[in-house]
C-alpha positions as CSV (number, residue, x, y, z in Angstrom):
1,X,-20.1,-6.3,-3.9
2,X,-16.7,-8.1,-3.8
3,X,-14.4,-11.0,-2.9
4,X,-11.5,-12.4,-3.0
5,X,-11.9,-14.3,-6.6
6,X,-15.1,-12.2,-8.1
7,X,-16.1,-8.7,-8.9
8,X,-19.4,-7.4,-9.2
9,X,-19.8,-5.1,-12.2
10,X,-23.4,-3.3,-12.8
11,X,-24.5,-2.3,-15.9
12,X,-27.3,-0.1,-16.6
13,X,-30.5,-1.7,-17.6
14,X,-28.6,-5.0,-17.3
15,X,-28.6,-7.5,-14.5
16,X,-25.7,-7.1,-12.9
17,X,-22.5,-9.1,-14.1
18,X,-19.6,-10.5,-12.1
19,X,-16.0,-10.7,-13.3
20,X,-14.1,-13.8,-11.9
21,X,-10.3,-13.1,-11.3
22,X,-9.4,-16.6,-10.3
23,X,-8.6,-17.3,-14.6
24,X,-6.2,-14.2,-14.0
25,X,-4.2,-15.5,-11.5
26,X,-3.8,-18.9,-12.6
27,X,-2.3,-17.5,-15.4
28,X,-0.1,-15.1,-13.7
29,X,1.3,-18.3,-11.6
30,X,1.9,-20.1,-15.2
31,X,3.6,-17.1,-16.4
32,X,5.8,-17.1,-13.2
33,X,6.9,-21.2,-13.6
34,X,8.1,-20.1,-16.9
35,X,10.9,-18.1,-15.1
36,X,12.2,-21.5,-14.4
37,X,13.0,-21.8,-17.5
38,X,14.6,-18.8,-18.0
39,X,17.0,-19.4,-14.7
40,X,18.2,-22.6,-16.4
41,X,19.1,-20.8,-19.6
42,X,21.0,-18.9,-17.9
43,X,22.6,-21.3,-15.8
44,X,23.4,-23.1,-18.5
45,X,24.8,-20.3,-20.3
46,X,26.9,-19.3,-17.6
47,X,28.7,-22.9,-17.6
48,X,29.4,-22.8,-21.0
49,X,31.0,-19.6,-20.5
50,X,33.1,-20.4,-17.7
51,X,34.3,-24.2,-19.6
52,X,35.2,-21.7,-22.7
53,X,37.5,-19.5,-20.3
54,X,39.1,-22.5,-18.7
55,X,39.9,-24.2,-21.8
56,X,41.4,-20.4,-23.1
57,X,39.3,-20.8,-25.9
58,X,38.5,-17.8,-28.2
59,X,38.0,-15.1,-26.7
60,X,34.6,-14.0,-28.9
61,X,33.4,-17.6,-28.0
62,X,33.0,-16.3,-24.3
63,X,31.4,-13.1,-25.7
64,X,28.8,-14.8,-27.5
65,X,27.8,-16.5,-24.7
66,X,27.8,-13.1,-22.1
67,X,25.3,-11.9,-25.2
68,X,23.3,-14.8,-24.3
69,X,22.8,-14.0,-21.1
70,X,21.4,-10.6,-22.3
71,X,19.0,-11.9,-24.8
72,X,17.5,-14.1,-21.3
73,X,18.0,-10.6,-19.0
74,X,16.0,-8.7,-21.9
75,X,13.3,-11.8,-21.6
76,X,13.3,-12.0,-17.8
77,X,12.9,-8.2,-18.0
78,X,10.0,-9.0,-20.3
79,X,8.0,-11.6,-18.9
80,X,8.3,-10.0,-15.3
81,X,7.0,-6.5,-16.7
82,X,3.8,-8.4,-18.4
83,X,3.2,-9.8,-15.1
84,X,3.2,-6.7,-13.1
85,X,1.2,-5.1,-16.2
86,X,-2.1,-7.9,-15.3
87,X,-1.6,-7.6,-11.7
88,X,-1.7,-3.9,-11.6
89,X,-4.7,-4.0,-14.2
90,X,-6.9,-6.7,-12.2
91,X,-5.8,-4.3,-8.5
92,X,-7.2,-1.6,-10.0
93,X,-10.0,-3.1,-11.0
94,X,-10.6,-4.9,-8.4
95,X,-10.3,-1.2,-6.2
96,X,-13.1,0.4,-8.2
97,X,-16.6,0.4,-6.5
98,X,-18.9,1.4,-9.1
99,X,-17.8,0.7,-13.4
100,X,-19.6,2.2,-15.7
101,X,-18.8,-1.0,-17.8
102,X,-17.1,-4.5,-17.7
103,X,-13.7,-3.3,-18.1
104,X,-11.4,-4.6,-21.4
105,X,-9.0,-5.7,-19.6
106,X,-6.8,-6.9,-23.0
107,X,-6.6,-3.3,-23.6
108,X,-5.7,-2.2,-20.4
109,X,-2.7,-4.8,-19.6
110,X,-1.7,-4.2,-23.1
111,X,-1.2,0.1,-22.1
112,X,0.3,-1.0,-18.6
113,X,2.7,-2.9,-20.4
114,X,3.7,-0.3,-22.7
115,X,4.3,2.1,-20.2
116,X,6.2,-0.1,-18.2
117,X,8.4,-1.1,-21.5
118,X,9.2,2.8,-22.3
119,X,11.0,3.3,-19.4
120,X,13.2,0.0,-20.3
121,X,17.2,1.0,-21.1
122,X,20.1,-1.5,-22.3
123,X,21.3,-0.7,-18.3
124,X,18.8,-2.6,-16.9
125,X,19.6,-5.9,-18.5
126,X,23.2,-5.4,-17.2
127,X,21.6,-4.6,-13.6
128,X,19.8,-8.7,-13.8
129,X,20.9,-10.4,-10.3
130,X,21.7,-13.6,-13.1
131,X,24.0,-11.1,-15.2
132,X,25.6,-9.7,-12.2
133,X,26.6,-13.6,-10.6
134,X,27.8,-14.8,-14.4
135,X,30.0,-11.7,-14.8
136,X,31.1,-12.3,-11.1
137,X,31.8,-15.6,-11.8
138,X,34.4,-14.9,-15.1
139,X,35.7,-12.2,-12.7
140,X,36.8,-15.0,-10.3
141,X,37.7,-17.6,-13.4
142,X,39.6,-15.4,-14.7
143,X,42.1,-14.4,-11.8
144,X,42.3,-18.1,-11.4
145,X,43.6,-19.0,-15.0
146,X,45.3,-15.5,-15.5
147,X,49.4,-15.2,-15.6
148,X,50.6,-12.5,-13.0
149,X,52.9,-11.7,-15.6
150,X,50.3,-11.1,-18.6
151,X,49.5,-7.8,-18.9
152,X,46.5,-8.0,-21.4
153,X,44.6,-10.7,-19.0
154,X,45.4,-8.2,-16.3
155,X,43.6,-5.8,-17.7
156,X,40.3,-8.1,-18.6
157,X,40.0,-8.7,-15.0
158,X,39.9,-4.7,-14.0
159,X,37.6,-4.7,-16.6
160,X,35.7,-7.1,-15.5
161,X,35.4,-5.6,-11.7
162,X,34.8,-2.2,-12.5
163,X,32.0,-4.0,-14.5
164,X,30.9,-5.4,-11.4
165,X,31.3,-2.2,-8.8
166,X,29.4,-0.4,-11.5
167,X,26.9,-2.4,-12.0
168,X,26.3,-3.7,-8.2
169,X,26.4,-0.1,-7.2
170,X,23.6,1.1,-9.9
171,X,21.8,-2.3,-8.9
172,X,21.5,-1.2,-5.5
173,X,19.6,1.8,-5.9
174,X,16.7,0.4,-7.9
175,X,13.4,-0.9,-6.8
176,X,12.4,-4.5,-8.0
177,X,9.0,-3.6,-8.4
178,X,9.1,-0.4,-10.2
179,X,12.7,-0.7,-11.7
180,X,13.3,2.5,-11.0
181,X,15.7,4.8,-8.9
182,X,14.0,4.8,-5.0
183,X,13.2,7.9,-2.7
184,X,12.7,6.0,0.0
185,X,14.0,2.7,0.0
186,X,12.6,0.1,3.1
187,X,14.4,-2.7,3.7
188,X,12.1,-6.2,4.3
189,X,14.1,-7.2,8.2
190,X,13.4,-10.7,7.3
191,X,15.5,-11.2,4.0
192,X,17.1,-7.6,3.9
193,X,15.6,-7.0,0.4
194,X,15.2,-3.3,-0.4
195,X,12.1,-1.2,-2.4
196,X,10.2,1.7,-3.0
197,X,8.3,2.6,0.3
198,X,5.1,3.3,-1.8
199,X,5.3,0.3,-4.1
200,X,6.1,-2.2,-1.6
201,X,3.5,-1.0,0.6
202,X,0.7,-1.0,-1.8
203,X,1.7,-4.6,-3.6
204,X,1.9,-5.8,0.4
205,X,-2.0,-4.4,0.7
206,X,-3.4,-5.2,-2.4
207,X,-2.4,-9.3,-1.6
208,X,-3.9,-8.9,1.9
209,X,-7.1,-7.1,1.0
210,X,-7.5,-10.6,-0.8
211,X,-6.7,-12.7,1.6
212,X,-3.2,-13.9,0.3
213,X,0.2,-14.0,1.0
214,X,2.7,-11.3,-0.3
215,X,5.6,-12.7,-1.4
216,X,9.1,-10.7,-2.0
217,X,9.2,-9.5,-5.1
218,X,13.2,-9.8,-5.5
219,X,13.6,-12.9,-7.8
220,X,14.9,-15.6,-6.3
221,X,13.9,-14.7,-2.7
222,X,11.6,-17.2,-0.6
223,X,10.2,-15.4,1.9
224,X,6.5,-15.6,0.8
225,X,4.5,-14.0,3.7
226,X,5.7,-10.6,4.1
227,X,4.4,-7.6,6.2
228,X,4.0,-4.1,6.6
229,X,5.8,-4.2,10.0
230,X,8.9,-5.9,8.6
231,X,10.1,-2.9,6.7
232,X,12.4,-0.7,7.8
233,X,13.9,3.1,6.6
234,X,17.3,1.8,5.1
235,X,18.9,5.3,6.0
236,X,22.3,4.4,4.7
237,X,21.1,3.6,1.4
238,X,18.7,6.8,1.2
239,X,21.8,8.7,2.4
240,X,24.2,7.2,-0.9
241,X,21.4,8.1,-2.7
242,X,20.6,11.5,-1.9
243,X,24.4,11.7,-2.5
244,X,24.3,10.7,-5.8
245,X,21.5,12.5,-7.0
246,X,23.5,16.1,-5.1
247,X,26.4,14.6,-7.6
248,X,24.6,14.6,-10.3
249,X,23.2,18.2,-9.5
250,X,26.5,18.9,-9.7
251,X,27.9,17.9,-12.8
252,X,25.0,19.2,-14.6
């Protein structure tokens, strides 16, 4: 028997148990008001950043501060990947009809989580949507301080926008929720965020089947009641895709 909050879990010889998931997602929602905090580091770091550039300080000063913003990407990356490690765990929990046993659910987060950390690269911190703004940001600084005439600052802005390009176009390809390349991306018609078909689908079901809103996954985005019948096939994007990937065929 189940619910929205409670599992029932029988053991043999035993009356029958029931797991309560309501602890689970009170701490999932602490968890999440810690990315607050996180946003603000950043924020901050970015301002400091853009004061050093103005003020043509040193330019290491303004490096220190783009390693910052790394360090929070790499605990962003972190603290959103231990999330989607519980709430997979409890779903699939919550799917099965019969245990054999109370599940140890410790154990299980903890393997999620490892398997979600193995697939991690240094590419994805660069691919953060707060990474991406601060770098657009010195980008835009920087042809407003820069001397036509100065070669060198000429060539830190190219730099910096092929940076950007790179990184935008890379971003662009990945799903928030599984972070990693989609098949077939569906874009959400209401805030024109795009995911994996599958995982969107199933993250969109799993909140319904208990009674609760699904909110976008892409950070930052407030449309918190989304449905199967606002996605859409982004064809364009599954076209630059499939084009990629025939690229890559080719120079291998």
């Amino acid at each position: 028997m189940r619910s929205n909050s409670y599992k029932q879990i029988k053991m043999p010889g035993r009356p029958s148990s029931v797991i309560s998931f309501n602890s689970v997602d009170s701490s999932i929602s602490s968890l999440k008001n810690c990315q607050a905090y996180i946003n603000t580091g950043m924020e901050i770091a970015t301002n400091v950043a853009l004061e050093l550039l103005e003020t043509e300080s040193d330019e290491g000063e303004v490096k220190n501060m783009e390693n910052v913003m790394l360090e929070y990407a790499a605990m962003d990356r972190e603290l959103n990947q231990f999330i989607q490690a519980v709430e997979d765990t409890t779903h699939q929990q919550i799917r099965r009809e019969q245990p054999e046993a109370i599940p140890d659910l410790k154990t299980l987060v903890k393997e999620r989580f490892a398997e979600l950390k193995s697939r991690n690269t240094d590419l994805d911190l660069k691919r953060n949507d707060k990474y991406v703004q601060f770098k657009e940001q010195l980008r835009e600084m920087g042809k407003q301080i820069c001397l036509p005439e100065d070669a060198s600052d000429e060539q830190t802005i190219e730099q910096l926008d092929e940076d950007i390009t790179v990184t935008q176009s890379q971003l662009n390809f990945i799903c928030p929720i599984t972070q990693l390349e989609m098949k077939r991306p569906m874009k959400n018609k209401v805030c024109g965020h795009v995911y994996e078909e599958e995982a969107i689908i199933r993250m969109i079901q799993n909140r319904h089947q208990k009674n609760k809103k699904a909110r976008c996954p892409k950070v930052g985005c407030d449309h918190g009641d989304m449905k199967v019948t606002d996605l859409v096939l982004d064809t364009s994007l599954k076209r630059a895709i499939d084009n990629q990937n025939k690229q890559k065929g080719r120079q291998h």
